[in-house]
C-alpha positions as CSV (number, residue, x, y, z in Angstrom):
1,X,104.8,74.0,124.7
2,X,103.1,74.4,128.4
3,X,100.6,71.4,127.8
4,X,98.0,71.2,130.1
5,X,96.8,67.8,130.1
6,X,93.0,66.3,130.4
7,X,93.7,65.2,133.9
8,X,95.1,67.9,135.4
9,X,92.3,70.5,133.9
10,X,89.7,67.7,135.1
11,X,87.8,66.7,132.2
12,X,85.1,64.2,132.0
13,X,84.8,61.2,130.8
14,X,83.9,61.2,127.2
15,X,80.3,59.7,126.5
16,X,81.9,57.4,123.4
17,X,85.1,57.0,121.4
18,X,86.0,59.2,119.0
19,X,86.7,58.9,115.5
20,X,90.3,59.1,114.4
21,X,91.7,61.3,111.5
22,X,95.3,60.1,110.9
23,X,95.7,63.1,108.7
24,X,94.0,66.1,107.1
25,X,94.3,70.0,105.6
26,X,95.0,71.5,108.4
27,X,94.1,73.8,111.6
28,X,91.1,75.8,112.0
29,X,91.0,78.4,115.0
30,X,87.8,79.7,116.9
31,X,87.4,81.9,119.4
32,X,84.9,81.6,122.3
33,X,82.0,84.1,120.6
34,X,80.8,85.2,124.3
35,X,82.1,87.7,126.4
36,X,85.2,86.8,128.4
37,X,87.0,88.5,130.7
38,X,90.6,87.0,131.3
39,X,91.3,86.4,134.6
40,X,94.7,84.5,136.5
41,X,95.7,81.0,135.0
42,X,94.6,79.4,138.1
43,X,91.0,80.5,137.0
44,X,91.4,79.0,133.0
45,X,91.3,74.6,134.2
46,X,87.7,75.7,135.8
47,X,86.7,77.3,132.4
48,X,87.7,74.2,130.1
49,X,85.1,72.1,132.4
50,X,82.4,75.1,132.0
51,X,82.3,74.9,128.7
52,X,83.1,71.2,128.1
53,X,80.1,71.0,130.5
54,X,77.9,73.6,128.1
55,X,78.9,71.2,124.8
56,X,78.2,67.8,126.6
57,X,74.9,68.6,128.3
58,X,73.9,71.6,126.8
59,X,74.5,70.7,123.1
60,X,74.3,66.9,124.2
61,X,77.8,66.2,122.6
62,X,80.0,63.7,123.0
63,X,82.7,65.7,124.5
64,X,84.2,69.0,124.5
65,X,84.2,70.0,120.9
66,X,87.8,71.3,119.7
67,X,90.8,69.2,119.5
68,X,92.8,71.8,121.9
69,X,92.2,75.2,123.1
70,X,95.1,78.1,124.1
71,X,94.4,80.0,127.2
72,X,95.1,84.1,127.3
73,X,99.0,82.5,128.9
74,X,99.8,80.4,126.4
75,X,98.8,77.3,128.1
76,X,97.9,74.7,125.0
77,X,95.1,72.3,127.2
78,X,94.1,69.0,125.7
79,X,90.6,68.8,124.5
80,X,89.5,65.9,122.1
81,X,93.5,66.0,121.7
82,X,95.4,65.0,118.4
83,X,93.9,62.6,115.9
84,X,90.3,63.3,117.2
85,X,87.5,64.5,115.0
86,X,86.1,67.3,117.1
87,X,82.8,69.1,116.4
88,X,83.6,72.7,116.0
89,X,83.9,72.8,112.7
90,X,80.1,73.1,111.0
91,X,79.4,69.7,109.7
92,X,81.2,66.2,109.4
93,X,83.6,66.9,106.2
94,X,84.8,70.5,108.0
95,X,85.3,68.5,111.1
96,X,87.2,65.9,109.3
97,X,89.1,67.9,107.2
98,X,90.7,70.6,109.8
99,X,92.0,70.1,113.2
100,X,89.9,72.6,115.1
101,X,91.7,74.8,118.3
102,X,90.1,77.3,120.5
103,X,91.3,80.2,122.2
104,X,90.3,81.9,125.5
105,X,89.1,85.3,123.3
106,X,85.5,86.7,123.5
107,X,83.2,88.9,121.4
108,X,83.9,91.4,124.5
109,X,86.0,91.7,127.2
110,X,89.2,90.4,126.4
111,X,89.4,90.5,122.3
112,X,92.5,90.3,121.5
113,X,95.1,87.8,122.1
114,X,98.0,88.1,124.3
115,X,101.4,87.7,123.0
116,X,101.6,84.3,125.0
117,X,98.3,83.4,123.6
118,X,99.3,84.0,120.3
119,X,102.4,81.9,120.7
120,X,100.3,79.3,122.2
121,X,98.6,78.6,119.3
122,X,101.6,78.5,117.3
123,X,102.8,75.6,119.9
124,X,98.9,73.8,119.2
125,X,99.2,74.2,115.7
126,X,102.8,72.5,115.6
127,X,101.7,69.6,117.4
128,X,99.0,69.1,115.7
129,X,101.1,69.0,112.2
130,X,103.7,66.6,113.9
131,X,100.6,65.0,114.2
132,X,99.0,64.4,111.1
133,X,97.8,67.9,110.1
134,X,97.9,69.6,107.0
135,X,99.3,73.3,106.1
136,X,96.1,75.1,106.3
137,X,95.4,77.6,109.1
138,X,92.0,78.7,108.5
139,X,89.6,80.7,110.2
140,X,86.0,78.8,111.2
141,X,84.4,81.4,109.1
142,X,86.4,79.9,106.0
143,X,83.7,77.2,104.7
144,X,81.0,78.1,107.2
145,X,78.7,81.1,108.1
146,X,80.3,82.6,111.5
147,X,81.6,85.5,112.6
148,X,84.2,82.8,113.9
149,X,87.1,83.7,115.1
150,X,86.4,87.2,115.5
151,X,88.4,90.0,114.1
152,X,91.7,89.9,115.9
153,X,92.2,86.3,115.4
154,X,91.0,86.3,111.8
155,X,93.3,88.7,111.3
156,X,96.4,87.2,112.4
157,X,95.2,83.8,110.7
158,X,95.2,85.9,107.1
159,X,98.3,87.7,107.5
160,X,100.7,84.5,108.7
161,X,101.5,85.6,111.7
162,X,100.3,82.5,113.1
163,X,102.5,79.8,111.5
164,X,104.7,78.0,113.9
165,X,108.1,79.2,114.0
166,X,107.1,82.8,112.6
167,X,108.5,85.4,114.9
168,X,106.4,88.1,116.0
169,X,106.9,90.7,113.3
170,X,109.2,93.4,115.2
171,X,107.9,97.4,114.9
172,X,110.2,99.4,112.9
173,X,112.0,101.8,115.0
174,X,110.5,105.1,115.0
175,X,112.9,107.7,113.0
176,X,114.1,110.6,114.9
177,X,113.6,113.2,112.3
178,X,115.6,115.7,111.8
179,X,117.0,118.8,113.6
180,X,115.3,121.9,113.4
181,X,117.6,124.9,112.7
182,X,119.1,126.3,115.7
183,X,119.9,129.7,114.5
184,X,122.8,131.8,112.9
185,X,123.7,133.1,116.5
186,X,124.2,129.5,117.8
187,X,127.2,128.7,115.4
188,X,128.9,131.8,116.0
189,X,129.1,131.0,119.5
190,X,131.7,128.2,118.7
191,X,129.2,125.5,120.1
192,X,130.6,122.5,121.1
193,X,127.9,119.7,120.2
194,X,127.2,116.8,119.1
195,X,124.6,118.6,116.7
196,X,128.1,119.9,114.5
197,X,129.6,116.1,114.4
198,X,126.0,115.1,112.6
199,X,126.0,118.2,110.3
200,X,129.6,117.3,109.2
201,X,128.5,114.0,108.8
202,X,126.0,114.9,106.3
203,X,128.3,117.4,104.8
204,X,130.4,114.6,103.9
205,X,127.8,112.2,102.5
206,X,127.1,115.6,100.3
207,X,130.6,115.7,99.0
208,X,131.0,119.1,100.6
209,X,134.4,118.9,102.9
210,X,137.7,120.7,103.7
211,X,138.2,118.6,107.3
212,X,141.6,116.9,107.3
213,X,140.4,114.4,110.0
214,X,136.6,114.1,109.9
215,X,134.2,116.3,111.2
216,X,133.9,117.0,115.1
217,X,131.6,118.1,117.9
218,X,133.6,121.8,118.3
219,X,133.1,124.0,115.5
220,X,135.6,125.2,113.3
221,X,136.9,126.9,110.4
222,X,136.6,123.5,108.8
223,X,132.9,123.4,109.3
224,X,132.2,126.8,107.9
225,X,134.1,126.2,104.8
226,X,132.4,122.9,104.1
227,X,129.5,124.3,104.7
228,X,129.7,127.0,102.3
229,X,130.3,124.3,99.8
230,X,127.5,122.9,100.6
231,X,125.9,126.4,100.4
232,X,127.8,126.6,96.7
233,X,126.5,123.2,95.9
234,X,122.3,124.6,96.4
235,X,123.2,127.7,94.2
236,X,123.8,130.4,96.7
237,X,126.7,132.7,96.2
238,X,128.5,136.3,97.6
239,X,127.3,136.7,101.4
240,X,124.4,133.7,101.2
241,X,127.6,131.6,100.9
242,X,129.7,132.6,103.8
243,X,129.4,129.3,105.8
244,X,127.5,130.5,108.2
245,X,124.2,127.9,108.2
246,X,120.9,129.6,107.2
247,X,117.5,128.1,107.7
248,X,117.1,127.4,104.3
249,X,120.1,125.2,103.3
250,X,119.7,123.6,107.2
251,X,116.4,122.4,105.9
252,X,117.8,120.6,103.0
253,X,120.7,119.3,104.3
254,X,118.9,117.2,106.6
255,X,120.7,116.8,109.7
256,X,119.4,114.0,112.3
257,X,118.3,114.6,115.5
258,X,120.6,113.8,118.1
């Protein structure tokens, strides 16, 4: 975890003590609700005093309000810190029930968390579990009337994704299809591809083979006469059955692109 400590982001002096919750439900995650435009890291310490300044004068709070709060590069800074009841939450019993952690996302500008962000508050949650909190990870909107934490966050709060130790869920890779038909001419050419090692491939998942060794890139008199099994195999017979490939049983035999 990159830990950012009160000091070194220059917060203020709290006005009182807080209150300490040994341990509780969980971790509830809010966003910023104002426009925010991410900017370099050297920029986020100056914005955890703006708005710790906006929550001790202009809400007349004790101290900045969330326990931590993630920056767009994963930076986890110290806020009220572990075992603090903040006031993000709505009212006392949601600010004593849930840990409370904020991240550097707006209602416009930047939206969406970074990766680095994202893993950030996987880091904030952890510590705050090795630190008393429960399994929750709620939104602010769950148990209080916000649009809190906006739609990307709430999202990845309802779908898992942001329970420490959860990796990012990886895209599928993208199938290559298959290869279109390159005409009756092309085969009779004696191509030498590596198009005719995939369709002998798939000849002999289909159970339609004469090769001795395994099909190869050159074409042969092997691949004709497994392929007019093949052709067999789909019903065609006399001259549709030759072994020479046609559209129509090229289509269904479903060769991959290569």
């Amino acid at each position: 975890m990159k830990f950012v400590t009160r000091t070194h982001w220059g917060a203020r002096t709290p006005r009182n003590g807080h209150t300490t919750v040994a341990r509780n439900k969980g971790v509830k995650v809010h966003y910023l609700g104002a426009p925010y435009s991410a900017g370099d890291h050297s920029t986020c310490a100056a914005y955890m005093r703006k708005v710790q300044n906006s929550h001790m004068d202009g809400n007349g709070w004790a101290d900045f309000a969330y326990n931590l709060a993630v920056c767009p590069h994963g930076y986890v800074f110290d806020g009220r810190g572990r075992n603090a009841q903040n006031a993000a939450n709505g009212n006392t019993t949601l600010n004593r029930d849930h840990f409370a952690v904020l991240a550097f996302v707006g209602s416009s500008g930047h939206t969406k968390p970074t990766d680095a962000q994202v893993q950030g508050l996987k880091d904030a949650i952890s510590y705050l579990r090795s630190h008393g909190a429960g399994a929750d990870i709620k939104g602010h909107r769950d148990g209080y009337a916000t649009a809190c934490p906006g739609p990307a966050l709430y999202e990845l709060v309802k779908s898992g994704a942001l329970e420490p130790g959860k990796p990012k869920p990886s895209k599928p890779e993208p199938s290559k299809g298959y290869a279109p038909f390159p005409g009756a001419a092309w085969f009779k050419k004696n191509p030498n591809s590596p198009l005719v090692t995939a369709m002998g491939r798939r000849l002999l998942a289909e159970g339609c083979t004469t090769y001795a060794e395994g099909p190869g890139p050159r074409w042969t008199d092997a691949d004709r006469q497994s392929y007019a099994k093949w052709q067999r195999k789909l019903g065609f017979t006399g001259s549709d059955a030759d072994g020479w490939p046609g559209k129509s049983s090229w289509d269904k035999l479903r060769v991959p692109k290569v």
